[in-house]
Structures are given as C-alpha cells and as structure tokens.
C-alpha positions as CSV (number, residue, x, y, z in Angstrom):
1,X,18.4,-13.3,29.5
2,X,16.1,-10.1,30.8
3,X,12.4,-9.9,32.4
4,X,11.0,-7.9,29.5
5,X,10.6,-10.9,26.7
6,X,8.9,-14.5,27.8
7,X,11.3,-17.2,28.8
8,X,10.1,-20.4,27.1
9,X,11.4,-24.0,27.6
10,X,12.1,-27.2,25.3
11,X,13.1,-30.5,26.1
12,X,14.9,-32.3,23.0
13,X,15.3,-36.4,23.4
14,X,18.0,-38.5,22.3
15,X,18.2,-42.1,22.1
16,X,21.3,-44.1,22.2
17,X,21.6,-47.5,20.3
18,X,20.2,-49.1,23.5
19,X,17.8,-47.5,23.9
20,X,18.7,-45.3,26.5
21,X,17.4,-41.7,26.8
22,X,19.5,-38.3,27.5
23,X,17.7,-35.5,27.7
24,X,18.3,-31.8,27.5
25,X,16.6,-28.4,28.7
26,X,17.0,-25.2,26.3
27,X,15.4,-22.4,28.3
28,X,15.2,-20.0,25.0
29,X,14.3,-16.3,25.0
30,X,13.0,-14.7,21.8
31,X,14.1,-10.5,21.6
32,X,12.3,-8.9,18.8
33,X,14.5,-6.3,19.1
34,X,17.6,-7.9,19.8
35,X,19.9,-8.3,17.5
36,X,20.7,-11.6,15.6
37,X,22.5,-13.9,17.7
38,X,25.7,-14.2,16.0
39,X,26.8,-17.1,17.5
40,X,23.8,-19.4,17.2
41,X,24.2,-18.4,13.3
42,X,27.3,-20.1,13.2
43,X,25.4,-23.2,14.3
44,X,22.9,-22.8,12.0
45,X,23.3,-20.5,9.2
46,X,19.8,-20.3,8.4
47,X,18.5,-18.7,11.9
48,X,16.7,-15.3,12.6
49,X,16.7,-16.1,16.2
50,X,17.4,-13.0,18.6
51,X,17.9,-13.6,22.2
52,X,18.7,-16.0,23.7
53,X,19.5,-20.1,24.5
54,X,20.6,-21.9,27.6
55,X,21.3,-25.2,27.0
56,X,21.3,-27.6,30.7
57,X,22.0,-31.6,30.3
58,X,19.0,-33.2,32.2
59,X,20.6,-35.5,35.4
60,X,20.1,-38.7,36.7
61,X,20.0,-37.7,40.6
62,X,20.1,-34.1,39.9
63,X,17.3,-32.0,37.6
64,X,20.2,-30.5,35.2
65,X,24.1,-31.5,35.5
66,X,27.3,-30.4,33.4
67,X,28.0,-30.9,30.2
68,X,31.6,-32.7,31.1
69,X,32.2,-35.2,27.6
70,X,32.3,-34.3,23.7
71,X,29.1,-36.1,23.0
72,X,27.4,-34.2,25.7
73,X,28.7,-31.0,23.4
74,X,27.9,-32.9,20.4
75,X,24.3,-33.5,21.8
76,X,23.5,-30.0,23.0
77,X,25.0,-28.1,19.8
78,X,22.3,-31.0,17.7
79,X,19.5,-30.9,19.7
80,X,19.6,-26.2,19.6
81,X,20.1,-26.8,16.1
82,X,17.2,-28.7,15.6
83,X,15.7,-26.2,18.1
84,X,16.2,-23.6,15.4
85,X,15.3,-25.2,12.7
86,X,11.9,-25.6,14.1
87,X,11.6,-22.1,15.5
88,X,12.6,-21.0,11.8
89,X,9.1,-22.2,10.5
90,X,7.2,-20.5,13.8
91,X,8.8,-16.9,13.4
92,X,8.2,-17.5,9.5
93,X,4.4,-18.3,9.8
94,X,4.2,-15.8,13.2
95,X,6.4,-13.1,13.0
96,X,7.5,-11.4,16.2
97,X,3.7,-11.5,17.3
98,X,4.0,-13.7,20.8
99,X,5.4,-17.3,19.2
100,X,5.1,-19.9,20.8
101,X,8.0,-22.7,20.0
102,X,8.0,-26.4,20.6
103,X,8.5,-27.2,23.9
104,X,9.5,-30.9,23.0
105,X,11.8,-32.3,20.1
106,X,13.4,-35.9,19.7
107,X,16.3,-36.4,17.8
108,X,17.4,-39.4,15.6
C-alpha cells in the first residue's frame, strides 16, 4: 500500500454458534490505476478491485493478532469476499470517483 490513494478500513463480524464474536480488520486501498488484483479475483471472480487488502484478526488482549488456525483462514478469506461483493455495487454505482466502502459487515 502507497500514500497517493486513501487507506480505508472495515470491520467484518462473525458469530459462532455461541454466540461468541471474532472480528476482523481489512485496511483496503482502492488504485484507479492499478491494475486488477489478480489474486483477490481468485477469491472472487466477480471483482474489479485494484489495490490493495490487509486482512488483521482482531485480539483479545492485543488490537490485531495472527491468523494461526484454518478457521481463522477460512474467516478472513469470507469476510474479504463479502468485502468485495459489497465494494462491487459501490465502484458500479461510483466509479473511480472517491468511493467510499462499508466500513462494517457481519457475516452469517
């Protein structure tokens, strides 16, 4: 990630079957003229996104922590997908011109 495009944020929830909440932080950069980002098309097909996406697993003790197990992968790799799915109907409706994406999602 550069200086010259915005960095924006997005927390994305999940919810285990108790009830318990995991949380993670994409700090996304949208580059106009970037190309597209291969590899986030290979998470989603369907994305025109160009930059870039740091994903961070929020911590209890620490503000972000490793992502050390296969569901923490499984998490992250949902929760950018959804991330681009919803970023897909911003660049649609907005073009290149400043969006602004969500900066909060929960997942199922």
């Amino acid at each position: 990630m550069g200086t010259q495009d915005p960095i924006q944020e997005c927390i994305v929830t999940h919810f285990d079957p108790n009830g318990v909440a995991y949380q993670v932080l994409l700090a996304v950069q949208y580059c106009p003229s970037d190309p597209i980002n291969a590899a986030l098309r290979q998470l989603y097909p369907n994305t025109t996104w160009r930059g870039g996406v740091v994903v961070m697993k929020s911590g209890r003790n620490v503000l972000v922590t490793s992502l050390t197990s296969q569901s923490d992968i499984t998490f992250a790799e949902r929760a950018v997908t959804k991330f681009l799915e919803e970023a897909e109907g911003v660049l649609q409706m907005l073009g290149n011109d400043d969006p602004v994406f969500p900066i909060a999602l929960a997942l199922p």
